[in-house]
PATORPA-482180 format. One record per atom (N, C-alpha, C): x, y, z. Coordinates in steps of 0.2 Angstrom, whole numbers, plus 2048, in hexadecimal, padded with zeros to 3 digits. Each point is the difference from the previous one (the first is absolute). Example, Ala and Ser with C-alpha at 12.3 -4.5 7.8 and 13.67 -1.06 7.14 Angstrom:
residues 2
8427E4827
7FC806800
804806800
7FE8057FC
804806801
7FC805803
//
This chain:
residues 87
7BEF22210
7FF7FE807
800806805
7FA800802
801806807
806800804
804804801
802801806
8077FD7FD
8027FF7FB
8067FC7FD
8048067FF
8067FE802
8048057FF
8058027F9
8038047FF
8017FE7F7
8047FC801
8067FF804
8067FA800
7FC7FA801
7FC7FF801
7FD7F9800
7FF7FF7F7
7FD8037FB
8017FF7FA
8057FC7FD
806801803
8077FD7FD
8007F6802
7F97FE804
8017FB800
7F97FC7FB
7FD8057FC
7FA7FE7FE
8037FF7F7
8007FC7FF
8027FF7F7
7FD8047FB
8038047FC
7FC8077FB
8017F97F8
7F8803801
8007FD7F9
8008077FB
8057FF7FB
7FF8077FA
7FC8007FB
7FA807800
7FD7FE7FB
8018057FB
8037FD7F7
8018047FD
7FA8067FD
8028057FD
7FC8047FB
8038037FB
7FD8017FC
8038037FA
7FE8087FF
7FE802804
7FD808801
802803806
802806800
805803806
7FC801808
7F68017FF
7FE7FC805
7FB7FC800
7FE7FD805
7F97FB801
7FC804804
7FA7FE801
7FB801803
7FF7FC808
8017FF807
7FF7FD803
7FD7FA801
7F87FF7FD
7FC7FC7FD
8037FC7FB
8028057FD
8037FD7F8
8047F7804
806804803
8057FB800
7FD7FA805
7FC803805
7FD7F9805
7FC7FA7FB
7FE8047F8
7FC7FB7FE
8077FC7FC
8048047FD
8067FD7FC
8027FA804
802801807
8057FD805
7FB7F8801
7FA8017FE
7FA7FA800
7FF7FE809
7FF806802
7FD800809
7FC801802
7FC8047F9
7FA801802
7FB7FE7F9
7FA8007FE
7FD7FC7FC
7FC8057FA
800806804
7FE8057FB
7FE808803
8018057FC
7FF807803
7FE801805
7FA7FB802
7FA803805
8037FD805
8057FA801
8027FD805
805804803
8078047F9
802803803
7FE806804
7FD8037FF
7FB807800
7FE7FF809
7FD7FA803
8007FF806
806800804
8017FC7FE
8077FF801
806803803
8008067FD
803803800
7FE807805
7F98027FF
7FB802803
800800809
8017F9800
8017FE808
8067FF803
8058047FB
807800805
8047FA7FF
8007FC7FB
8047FA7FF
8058017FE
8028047FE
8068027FD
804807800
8067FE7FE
804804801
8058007FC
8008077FD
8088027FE
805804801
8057FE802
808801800
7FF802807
7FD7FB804
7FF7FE806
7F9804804
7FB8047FE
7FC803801
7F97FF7FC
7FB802805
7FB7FB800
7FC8057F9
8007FD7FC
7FC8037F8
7F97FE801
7FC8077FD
7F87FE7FD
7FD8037FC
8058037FB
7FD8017FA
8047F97FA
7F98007FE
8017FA7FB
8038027FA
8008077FF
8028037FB
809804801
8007FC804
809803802
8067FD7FC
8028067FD
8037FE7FA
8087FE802
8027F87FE
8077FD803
8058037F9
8077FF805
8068027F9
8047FC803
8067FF7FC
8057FB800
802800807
8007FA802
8037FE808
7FE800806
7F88047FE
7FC801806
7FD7F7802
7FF800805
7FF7FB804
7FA7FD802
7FA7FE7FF
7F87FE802
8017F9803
7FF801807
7FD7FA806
7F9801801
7FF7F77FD
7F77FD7FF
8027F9800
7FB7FF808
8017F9803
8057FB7FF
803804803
8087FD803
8057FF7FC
7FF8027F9
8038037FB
8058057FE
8048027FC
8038067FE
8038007FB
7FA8067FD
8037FF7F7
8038057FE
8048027FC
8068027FF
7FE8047F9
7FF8057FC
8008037FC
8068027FB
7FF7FA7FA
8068027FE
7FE8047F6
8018067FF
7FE8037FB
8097FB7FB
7FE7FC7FA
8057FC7FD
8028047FB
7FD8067FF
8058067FB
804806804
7FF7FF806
806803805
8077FD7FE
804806801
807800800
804801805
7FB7FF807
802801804
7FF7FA805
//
């Protein structure tokens, strides 16, 4: 959301998405999360400034997420959870 502040976050619901690998690919996880329909969807998508992680506006589709980081995608917030973490 343009112009949203981070504390606005804490009122949007995190959905957690798990992996089994230490990281994801930005693309990757938008197609896991089922919000986007496939690569090239994310790939604009992403392109045009829709997103954002750990509260900042992302545009490489190849940005590699690790446990806990946070990707807001329309009106969303999914939550990175690597499930061999000890932490």
């Amino acid at each position: 959301m343009p112009g949203t502040s981070p504390g606005a976050w804490q009122t949007i619901p995190m959905v957690s998405i798990p992996i089994q690998t230490e990281t994801i690919r930005l693309s990757q996880l938008l197609k896991l999360a089922n919000v986007v329909q496939d690569g090239v969807e994310a790939k604009f998508r992403i392109a045009d400034g829709e997103v954002r992680v750990n509260h900042e506006v992302e545009i490489r589709r190849g940005r590699k997420l690790r446990n806990g980081d946070q990707v807001e995608f329309d009106g969303e917030i999914f939550k990175v959870v690597d499930i061999n973490s000890t932490t």
